[in-house]
C-alpha positions as CSV (number, residue, x, y, z in Angstrom):
1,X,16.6,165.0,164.9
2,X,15.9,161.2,165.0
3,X,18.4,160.2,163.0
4,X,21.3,162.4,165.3
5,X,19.8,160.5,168.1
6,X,20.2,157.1,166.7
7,X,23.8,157.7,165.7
8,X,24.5,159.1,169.2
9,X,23.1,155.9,170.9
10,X,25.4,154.0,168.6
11,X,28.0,155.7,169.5
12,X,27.4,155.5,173.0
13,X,27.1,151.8,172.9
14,X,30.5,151.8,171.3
15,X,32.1,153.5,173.4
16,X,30.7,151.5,176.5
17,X,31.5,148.2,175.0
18,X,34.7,146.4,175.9
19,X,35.7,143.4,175.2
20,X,38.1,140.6,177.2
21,X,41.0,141.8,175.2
22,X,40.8,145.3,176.3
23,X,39.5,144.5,179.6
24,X,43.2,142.4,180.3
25,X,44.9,145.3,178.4
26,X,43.4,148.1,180.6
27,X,43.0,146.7,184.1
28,X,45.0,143.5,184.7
29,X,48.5,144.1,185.8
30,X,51.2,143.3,183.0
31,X,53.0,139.8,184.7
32,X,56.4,141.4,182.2
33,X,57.8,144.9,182.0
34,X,57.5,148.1,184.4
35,X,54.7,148.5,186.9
36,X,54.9,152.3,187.0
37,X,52.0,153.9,186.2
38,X,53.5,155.8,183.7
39,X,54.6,153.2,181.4
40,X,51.4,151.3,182.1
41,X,49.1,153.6,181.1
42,X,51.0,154.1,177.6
43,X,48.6,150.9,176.4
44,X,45.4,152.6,178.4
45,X,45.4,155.7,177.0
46,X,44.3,157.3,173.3
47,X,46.2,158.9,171.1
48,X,46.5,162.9,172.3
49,X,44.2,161.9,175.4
50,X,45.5,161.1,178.6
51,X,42.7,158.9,180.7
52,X,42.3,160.9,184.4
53,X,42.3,157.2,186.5
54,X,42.7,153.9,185.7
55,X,42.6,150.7,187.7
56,X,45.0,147.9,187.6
57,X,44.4,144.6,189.4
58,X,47.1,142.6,190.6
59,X,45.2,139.5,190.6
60,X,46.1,137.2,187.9
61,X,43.7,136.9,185.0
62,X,42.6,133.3,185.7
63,X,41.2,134.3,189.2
64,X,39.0,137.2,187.1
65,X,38.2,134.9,184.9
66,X,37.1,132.2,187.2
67,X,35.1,135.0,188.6
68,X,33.3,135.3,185.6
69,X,32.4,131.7,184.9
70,X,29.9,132.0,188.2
71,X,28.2,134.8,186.6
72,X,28.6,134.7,182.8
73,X,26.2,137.8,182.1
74,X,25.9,140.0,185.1
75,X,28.0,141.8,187.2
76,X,30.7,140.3,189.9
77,X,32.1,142.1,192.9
78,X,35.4,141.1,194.8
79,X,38.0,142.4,196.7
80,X,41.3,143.1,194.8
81,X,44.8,144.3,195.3
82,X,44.5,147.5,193.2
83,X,47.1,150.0,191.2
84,X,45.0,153.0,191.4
85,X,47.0,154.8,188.4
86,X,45.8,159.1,188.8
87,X,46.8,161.9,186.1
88,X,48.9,164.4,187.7
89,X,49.8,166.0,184.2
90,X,48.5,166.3,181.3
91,X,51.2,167.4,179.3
92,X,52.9,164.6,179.0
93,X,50.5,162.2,180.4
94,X,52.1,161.8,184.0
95,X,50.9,159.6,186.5
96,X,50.8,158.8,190.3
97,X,50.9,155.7,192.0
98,X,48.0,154.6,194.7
99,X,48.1,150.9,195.5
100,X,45.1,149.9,197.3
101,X,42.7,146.6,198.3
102,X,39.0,147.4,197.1
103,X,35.9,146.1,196.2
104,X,35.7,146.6,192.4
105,X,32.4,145.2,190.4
106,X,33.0,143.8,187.3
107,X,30.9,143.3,183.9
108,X,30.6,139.8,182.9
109,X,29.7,138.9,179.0
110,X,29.9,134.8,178.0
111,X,32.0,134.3,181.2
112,X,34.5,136.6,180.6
113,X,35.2,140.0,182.3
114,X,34.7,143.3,179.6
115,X,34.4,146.2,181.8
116,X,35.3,147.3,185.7
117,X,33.4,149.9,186.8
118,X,34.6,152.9,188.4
């Protein structure tokens, strides 16, 4: 019983942890291509899984990033220009638009953002 807990914490941890690369590929807004939601959230989601919501920030990397550098391991909160992107089907992964200006809080590890919270 021990052991299955361990591997579950592991595993949680995993799961949890993001790191800059996926944080830019996940919530900031491609600068190139389509903005729908629908093409966007090709990179976001897993294979066979379609994600329910996910956030895009318009903002440009550098201003996250210079958010970051204030707090380099902590959390951050700003206002942002937001693509709210909401699963409307899952079969095929179909998507609707909300654009919005919100506070979102972000996770901050060696300067660098790795996870926005919901």
């Amino acid at each position: 019983m021990k052991v299955q807990c361990a591997c579950l914490l592991l595993l949680s941890a995993a799961v949890l942890s993001q790191t800059y690369k996926d944080f830019k590929r996940k919530h900031i807004l491609p600068r190139k291509g389509s903005h729908d939601c629908n093409n966007m959230m090709i990179n976001v989601n897993d294979i066979n899984q379609c994600k329910s919501i996910n956030t895009f920030m318009k903002d440009k990397v550098t201003l996250v990033v210079a958010l970051c550098s204030t707090n380099k391991k902590g959390f951050v909160t700003h206002k942002f220009d937001v693509i709210d992107c909401i699963m409307i089907s899952s079969k095929p992964c179909l998507y609707q638009m909300l654009t919005l200006r919100k506070n979102k809080r972000i996770k901050c590890e060696n300067g660098l953002p790795v996870h926005l919270e919901a």
